[in-house]
MARMI-214596 format. One record per residue (C-alpha): residue in three letters; x, y, z; residue number from 1. Coordinates in steps of 0.5 Angstrom, whole numbers, always signed. Layout:
REM MARMI-214596
+---------+-------+-------+-------+-----+
: residuo :     x :     y :     z : num :
+---------+-------+-------+-------+-----+
:     Ala :     X :     Y :     Z : NUM :
...
+---------+-------+-------+-------+-----+
REM end
This chain:
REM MARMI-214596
+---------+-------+-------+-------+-----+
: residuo :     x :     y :     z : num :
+---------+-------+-------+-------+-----+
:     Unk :    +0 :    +0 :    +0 :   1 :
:     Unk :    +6 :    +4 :    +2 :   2 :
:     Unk :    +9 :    +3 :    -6 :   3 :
:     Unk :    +2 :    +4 :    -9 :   4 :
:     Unk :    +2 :   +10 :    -4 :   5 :
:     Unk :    +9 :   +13 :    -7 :   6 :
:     Unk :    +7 :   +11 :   -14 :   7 :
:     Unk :    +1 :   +15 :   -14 :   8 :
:     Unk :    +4 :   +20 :   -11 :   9 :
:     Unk :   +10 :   +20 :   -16 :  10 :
:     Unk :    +5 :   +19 :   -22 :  11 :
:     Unk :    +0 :   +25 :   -19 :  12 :
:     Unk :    +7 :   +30 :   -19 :  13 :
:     Unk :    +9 :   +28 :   -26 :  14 :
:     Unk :    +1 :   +30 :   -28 :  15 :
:     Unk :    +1 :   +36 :   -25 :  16 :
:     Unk :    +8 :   +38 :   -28 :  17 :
:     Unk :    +6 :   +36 :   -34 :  18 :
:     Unk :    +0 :   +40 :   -33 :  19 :
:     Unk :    +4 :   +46 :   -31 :  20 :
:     Unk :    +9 :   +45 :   -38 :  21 :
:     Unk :    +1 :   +45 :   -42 :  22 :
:     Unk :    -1 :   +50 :   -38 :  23 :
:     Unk :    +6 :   +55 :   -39 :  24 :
:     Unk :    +6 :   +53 :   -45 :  25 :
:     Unk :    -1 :   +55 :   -47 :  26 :
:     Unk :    +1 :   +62 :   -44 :  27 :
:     Unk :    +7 :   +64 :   -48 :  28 :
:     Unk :    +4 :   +60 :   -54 :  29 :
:     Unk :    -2 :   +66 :   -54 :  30 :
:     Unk :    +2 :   +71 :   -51 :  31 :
:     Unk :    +6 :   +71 :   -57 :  32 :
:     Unk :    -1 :   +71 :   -61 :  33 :
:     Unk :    -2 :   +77 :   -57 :  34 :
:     Unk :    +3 :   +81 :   -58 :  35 :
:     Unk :    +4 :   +79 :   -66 :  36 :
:     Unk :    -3 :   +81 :   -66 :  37 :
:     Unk :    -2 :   +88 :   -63 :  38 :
:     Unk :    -1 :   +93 :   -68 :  39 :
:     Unk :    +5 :   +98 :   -67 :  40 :
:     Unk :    +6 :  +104 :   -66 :  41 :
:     Unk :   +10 :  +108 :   -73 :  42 :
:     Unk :   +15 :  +112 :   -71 :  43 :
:     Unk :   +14 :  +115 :   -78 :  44 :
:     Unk :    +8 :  +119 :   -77 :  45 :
:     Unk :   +11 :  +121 :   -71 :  46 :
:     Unk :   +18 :  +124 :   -75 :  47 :
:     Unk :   +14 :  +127 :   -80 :  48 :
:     Unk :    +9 :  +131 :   -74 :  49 :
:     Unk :   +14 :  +134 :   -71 :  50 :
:     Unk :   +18 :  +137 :   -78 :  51 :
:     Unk :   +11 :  +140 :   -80 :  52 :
:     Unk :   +11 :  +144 :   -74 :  53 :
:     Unk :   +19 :  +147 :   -75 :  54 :
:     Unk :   +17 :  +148 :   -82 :  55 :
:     Unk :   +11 :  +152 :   -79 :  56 :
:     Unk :   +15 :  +155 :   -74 :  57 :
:     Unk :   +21 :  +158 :   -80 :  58 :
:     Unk :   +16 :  +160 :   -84 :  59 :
:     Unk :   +13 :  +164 :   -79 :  60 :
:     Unk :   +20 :  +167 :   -77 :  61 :
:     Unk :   +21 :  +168 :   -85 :  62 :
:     Unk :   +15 :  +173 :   -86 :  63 :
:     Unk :   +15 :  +176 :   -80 :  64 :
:     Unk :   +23 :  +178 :   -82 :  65 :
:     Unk :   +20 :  +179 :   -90 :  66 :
:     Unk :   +15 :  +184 :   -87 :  67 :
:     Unk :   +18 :  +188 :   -83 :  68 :
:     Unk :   +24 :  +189 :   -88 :  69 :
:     Unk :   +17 :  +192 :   -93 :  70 :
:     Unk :   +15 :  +196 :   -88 :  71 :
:     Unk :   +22 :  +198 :   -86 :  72 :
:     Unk :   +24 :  +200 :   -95 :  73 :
:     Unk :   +16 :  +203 :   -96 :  74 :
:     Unk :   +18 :  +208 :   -89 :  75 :
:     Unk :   +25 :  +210 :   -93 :  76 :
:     Unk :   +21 :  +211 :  -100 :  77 :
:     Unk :   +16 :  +216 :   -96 :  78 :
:     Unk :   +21 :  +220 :   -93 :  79 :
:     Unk :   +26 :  +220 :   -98 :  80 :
:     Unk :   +20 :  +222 :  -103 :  81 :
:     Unk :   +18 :  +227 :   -98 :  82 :
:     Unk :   +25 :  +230 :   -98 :  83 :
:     Unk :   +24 :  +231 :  -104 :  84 :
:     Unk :   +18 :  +234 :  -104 :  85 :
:     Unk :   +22 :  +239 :   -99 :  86 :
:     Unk :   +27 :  +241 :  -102 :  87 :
:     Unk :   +23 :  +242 :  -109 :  88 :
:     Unk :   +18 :  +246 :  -105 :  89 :
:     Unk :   +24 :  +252 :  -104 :  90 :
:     Unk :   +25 :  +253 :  -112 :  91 :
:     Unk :   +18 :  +255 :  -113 :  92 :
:     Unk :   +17 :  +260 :  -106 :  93 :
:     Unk :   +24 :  +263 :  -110 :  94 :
:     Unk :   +19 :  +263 :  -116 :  95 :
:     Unk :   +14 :  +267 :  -113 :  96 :
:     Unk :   +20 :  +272 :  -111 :  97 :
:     Unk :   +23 :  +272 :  -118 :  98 :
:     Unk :   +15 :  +274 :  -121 :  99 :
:     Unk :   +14 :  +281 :  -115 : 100 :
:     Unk :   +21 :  +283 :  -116 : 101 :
:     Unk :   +20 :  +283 :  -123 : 102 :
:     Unk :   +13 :  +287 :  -122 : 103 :
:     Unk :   +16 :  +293 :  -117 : 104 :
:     Unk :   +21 :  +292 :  -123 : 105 :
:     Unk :   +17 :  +294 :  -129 : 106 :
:     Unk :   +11 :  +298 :  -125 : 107 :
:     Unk :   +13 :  +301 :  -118 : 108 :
:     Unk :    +9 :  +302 :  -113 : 109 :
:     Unk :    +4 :  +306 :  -117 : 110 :
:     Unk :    +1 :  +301 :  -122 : 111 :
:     Unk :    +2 :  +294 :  -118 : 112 :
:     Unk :    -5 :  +292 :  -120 : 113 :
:     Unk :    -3 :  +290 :  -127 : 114 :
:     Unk :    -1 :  +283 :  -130 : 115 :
:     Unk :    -5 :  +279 :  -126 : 116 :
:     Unk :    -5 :  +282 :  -120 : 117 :
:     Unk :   -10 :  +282 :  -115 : 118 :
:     Unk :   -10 :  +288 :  -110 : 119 :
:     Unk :   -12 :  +286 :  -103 : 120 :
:     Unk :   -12 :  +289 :   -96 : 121 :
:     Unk :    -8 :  +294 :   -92 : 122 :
:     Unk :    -4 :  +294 :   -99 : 123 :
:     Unk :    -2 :  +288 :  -100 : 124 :
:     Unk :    -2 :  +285 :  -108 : 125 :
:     Unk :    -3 :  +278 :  -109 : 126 :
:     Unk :    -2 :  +273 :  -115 : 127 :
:     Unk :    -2 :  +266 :  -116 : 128 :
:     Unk :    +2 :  +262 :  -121 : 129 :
:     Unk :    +1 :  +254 :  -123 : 130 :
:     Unk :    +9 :  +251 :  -125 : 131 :
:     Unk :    +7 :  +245 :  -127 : 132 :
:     Unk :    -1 :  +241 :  -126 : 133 :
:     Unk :    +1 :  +242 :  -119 : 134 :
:     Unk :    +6 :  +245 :  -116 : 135 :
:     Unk :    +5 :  +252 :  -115 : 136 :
:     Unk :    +7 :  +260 :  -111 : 137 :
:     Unk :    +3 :  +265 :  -109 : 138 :
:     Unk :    +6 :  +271 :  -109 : 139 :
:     Unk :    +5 :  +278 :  -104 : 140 :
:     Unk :    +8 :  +285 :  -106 : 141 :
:     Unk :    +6 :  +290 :  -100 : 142 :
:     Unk :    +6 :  +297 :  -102 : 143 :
:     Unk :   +10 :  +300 :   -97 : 144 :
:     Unk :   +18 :  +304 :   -98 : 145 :
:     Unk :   +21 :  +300 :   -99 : 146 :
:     Unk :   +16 :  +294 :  -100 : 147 :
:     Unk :   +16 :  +287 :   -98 : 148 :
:     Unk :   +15 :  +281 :  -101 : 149 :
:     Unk :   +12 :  +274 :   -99 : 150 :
:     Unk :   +13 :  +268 :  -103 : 151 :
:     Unk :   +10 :  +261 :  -101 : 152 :
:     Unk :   +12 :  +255 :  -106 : 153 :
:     Unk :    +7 :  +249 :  -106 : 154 :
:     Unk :    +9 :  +241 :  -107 : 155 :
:     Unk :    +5 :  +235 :  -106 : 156 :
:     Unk :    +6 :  +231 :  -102 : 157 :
:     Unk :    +7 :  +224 :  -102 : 158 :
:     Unk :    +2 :  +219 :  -104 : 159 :
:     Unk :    -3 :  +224 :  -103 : 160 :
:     Unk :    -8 :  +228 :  -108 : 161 :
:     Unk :   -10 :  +234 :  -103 : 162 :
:     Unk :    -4 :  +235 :   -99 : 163 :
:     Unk :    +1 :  +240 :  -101 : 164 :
:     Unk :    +8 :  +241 :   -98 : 165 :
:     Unk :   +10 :  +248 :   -98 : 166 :
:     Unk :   +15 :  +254 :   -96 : 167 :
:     Unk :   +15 :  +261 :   -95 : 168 :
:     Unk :   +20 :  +266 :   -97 : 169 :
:     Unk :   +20 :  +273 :   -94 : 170 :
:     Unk :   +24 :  +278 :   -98 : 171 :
:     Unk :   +26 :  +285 :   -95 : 172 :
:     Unk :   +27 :  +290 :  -102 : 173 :
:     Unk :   +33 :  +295 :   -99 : 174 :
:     Unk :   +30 :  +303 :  -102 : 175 :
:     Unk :   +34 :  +306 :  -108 : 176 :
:     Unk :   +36 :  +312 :  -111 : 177 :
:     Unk :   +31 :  +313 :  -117 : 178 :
:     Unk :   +38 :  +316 :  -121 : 179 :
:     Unk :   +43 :  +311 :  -121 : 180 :
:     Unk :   +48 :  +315 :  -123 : 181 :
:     Unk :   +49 :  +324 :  -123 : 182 :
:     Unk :   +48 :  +324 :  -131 : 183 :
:     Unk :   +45 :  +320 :  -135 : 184 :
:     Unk :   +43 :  +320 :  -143 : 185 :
:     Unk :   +42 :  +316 :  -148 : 186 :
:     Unk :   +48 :  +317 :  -152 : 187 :
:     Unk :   +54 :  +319 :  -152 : 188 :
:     Unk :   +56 :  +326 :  -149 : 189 :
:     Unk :   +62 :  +329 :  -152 : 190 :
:     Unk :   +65 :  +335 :  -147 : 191 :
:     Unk :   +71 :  +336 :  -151 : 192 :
:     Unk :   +73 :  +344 :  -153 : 193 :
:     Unk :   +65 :  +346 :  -152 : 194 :
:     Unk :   +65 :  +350 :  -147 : 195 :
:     Unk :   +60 :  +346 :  -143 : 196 :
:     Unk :   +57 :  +346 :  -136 : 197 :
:     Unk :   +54 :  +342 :  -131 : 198 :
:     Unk :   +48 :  +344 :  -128 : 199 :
:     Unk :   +43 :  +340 :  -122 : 200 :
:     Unk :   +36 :  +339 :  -123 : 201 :
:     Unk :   +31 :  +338 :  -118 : 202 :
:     Unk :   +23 :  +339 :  -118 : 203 :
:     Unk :   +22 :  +339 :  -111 : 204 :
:     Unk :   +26 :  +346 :  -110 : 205 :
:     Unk :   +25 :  +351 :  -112 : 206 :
:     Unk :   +31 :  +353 :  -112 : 207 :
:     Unk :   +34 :  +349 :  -116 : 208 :
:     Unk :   +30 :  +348 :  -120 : 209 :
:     Unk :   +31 :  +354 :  -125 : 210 :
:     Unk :   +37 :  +356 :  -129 : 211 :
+---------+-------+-------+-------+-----+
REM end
C-alpha cells in the first residue's frame, strides 16, 4: 500500500508537471499570439509631425522677417519721396519772388495791379501761379517803402492727392535811389572843347530848379 502510495504519489506529481508545462506552454504560446497581433505604433507618422511644426515655425519666422523688411523699405520711399518734395518746395517759393521783384521792376509801387495781380487789403498784392499740373506759388507784394515780398511754393506730398508740401520766403527790398547814376543820357556825350557846364535839377526845390 506504501508503494502503491508512493507510485501514486509519483504519478500525481508527474501529471501536475505535465499539466504545469501545457498550461506554461498554452500562456506564452497565446502571449506570443497577443503580442504578433498587437499593431505597433509607426514611428514615421511621429517624425513627419514634428518636421511640419518646425516647418510651420520657420516659415512663421521668415514672414514676419519679410514683412518687417517691406515695411521698413516703404517707410524709407515715404521719407525719401517727402524730402524731395521738400526740397522742390523751396524753387517755387523763389519763383514767387522772382515774379514780385519782376513786378515792382516793371511797375513800381503805382500800378502793382497789373499783369495778373489782384489788390487786396491793407495794401497787400497778390498773384498765383501753376508751375506744372500741381506745384505752384503765390506771391504778395505789400506797398510799403521800400516794399516787402511773401512767396510761398506748393508741393504735393507723397501719396497724397490733396495734400500739399509748402515753404514760404520773405523778402525785405532795400530802397534805391531812383538816379543810378549823377548824368544819365542816351547816347554819348562829347565834352571836349564845347565849353559845357553842368548843372542839377531838382523839381522839389524851387531853388533848384531854375537855370
Amino acid at each position: 500500500m506504501k508503494c502503491l502510495s508512493l507510485k501514486s504519489t509519483k504519478a500525481w506529481h508527474g501529471c501536475f508537471q505535465s499539466a504545469v508545462k501545457h498550461s506554461t506552454i498554452h500562456v506564452e504560446h497565446r502571449t506570443a499570439l497577443a503580442c504578433h497581433e498587437r499593431p505597433q505604433q509607426p514611428r514615421a507618422t511621429t517624425k513627419s509631425g514634428s518636421v511640419i511644426v518646425v516647418t510651420l515655425v520657420v516659415a512663421g519666422v521668415v514672414g514676419l522677417t519679410l514683412a518687417a523688411y517691406l515695411s521698413w523699405a516703404n517707410t524709407q520711399n515715404r521719407l525719401a519721396w517727402r524730402s524731395q518734395s521738400w526740397n522742390a518746395a523751396l524753387p517755387a517759393a523763389e519763383a514767387g519772388v522772382e515774379e514780385a521783384l519782376t513786378q515792382l521792376h516793371y511797375t513800381g509801387l503805382t500800378n502793382l495791379s497789373s499783369n495778373g495781380w489782384v489788390s487786396l487789403t491793407n495794401g497787400w498784392y497778390y498773384k498765383k501761379n501753376f508751375i506744372d499740373g500741381k506745384s505752384y506759388y503765390e506771391a504778395n507784394i505789400k506797398r510799403i517803402e521800400p516794399p516787402v515780398v511773401v512767396a510761398t511754393g506748393f508741393v504735393p506730398a507723397p501719396m497724397a492727392s490733396s495734400t500739399y508740401i509748402r515753404r514760404r520766403v520773405r523778402v525785405t527790398t532795400s530802397g534805391g535811389s531812383p538816379m543810378a547814376a549823377a548824368i544819365i543820357s542816351k547816347g554819348p556825350i562829347n565834352l571836349s572843347g564845347n565849353n559845357v557846364t553842368i548843372d542839377s535839377f531838382d523839381s522839389s526845390d524851387s531853388a533848384g530848379s531854375t537855370d
